[in-house]
C-alpha positions as CSV (number, residue, x, y, z in Angstrom):
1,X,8.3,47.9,-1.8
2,X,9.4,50.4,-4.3
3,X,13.0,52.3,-3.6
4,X,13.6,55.7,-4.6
5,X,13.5,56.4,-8.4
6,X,10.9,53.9,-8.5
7,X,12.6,51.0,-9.0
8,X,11.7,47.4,-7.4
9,X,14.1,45.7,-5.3
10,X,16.3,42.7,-7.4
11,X,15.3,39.2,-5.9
12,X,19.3,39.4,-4.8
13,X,19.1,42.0,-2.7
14,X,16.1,40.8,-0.9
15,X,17.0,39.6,3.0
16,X,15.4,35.8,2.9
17,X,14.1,35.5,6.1
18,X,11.9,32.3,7.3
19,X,9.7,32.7,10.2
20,X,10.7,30.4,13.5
21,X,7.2,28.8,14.5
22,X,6.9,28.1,18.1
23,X,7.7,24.3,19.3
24,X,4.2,22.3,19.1
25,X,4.6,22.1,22.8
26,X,5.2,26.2,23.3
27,X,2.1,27.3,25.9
28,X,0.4,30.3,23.5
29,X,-3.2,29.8,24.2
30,X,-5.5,31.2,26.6
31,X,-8.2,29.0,27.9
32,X,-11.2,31.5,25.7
33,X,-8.8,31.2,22.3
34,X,-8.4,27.6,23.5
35,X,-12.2,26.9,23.5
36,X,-12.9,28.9,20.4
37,X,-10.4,27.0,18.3
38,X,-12.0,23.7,19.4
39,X,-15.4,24.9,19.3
40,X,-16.3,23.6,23.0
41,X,-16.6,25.6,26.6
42,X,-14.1,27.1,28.6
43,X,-15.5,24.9,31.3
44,X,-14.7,21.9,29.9
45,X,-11.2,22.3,29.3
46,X,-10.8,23.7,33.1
47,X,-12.5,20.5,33.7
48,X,-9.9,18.2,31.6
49,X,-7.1,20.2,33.5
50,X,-8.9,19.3,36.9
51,X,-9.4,15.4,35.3
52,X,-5.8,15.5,34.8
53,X,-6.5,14.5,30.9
54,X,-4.7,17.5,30.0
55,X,-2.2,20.2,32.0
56,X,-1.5,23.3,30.3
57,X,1.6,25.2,31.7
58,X,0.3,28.5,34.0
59,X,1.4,31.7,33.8
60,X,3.0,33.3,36.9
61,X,-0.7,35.0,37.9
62,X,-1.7,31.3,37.5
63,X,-3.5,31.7,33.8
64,X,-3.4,28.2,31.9
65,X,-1.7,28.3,28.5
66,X,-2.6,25.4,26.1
67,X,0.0,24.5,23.6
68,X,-1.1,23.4,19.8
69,X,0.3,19.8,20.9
70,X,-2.8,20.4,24.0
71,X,-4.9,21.9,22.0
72,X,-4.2,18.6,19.1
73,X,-4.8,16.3,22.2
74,X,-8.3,17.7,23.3
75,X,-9.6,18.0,19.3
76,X,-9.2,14.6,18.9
77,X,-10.9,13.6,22.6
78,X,-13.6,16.3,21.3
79,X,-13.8,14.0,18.0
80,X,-14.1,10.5,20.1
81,X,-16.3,11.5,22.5
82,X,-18.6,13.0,19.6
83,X,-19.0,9.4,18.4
84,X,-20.4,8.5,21.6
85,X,-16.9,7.2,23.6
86,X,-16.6,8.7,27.0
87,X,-13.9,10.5,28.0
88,X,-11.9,7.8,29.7
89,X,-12.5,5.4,26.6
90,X,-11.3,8.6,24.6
91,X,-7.9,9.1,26.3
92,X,-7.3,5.1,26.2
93,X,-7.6,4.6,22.8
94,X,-5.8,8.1,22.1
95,X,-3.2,6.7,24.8
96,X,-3.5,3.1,22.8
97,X,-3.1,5.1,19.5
98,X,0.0,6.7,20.8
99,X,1.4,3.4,21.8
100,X,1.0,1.7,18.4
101,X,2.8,4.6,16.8
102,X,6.0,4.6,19.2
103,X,5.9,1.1,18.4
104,X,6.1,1.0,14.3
105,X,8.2,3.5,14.8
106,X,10.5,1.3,16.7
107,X,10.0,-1.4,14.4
108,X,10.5,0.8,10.9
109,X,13.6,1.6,12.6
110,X,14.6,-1.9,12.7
111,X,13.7,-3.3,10.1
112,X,16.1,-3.3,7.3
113,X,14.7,-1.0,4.2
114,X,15.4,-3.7,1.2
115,X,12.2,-6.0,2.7
């Protein structure tokens, strides 16, 4: 941005602003953005709603919104069930996954830092 008589703004004067992200769990996503970011149907993910694998939140017309956390969740059944898992083995070991991190977590928590 150039001010009048062509001079450039000092760094000092610049406002510093940072851009709030939305929460991993904000509900931005359509079900066709959805889809396209995952690279699967729109089907399937209406299906993984009806499953109960995955809920988006609904808009007051009743529109599912998918949240990046969602959106995180069904890459990574996407991935498993690529390799030939099906999709209840997928959300066990995902579940299973989720359960050994909590855990170490736990555990790094306790345990003191000088071992």
């Amino acid at each position: 941005m150039i001010r009048r008589g062509g001079a450039a703004p000092s760094a000092a004067s610049r406002v510093r602003r940072s851009v709030a992200l939305p929460d991993v769990a904000a509900p931005l996503f359509t079900v066709s953005q959805a889809a396209l970011l995952l690279g699967v149907q729109a089907a399937f993910l209406r299906r993984l709603d009806t499953a109960g694998v995955v809920t988006p939140a609904r808009t007051i017309g009743g529109q599912r919104r998918y949240s990046r956390a969602e959106i995180d969740h069904v890459a990574a059944l996407v991935s498993l069930m690529g390799e030939g898992t099906t999709l209840a083995g997928a959300q066990r070991i995902i579940e299973l996954e989720n359960e050994v991190a909590r855990l170490q977590g736990r555990l790094s928590a306790r345990t003191p830092a000088s071992r």
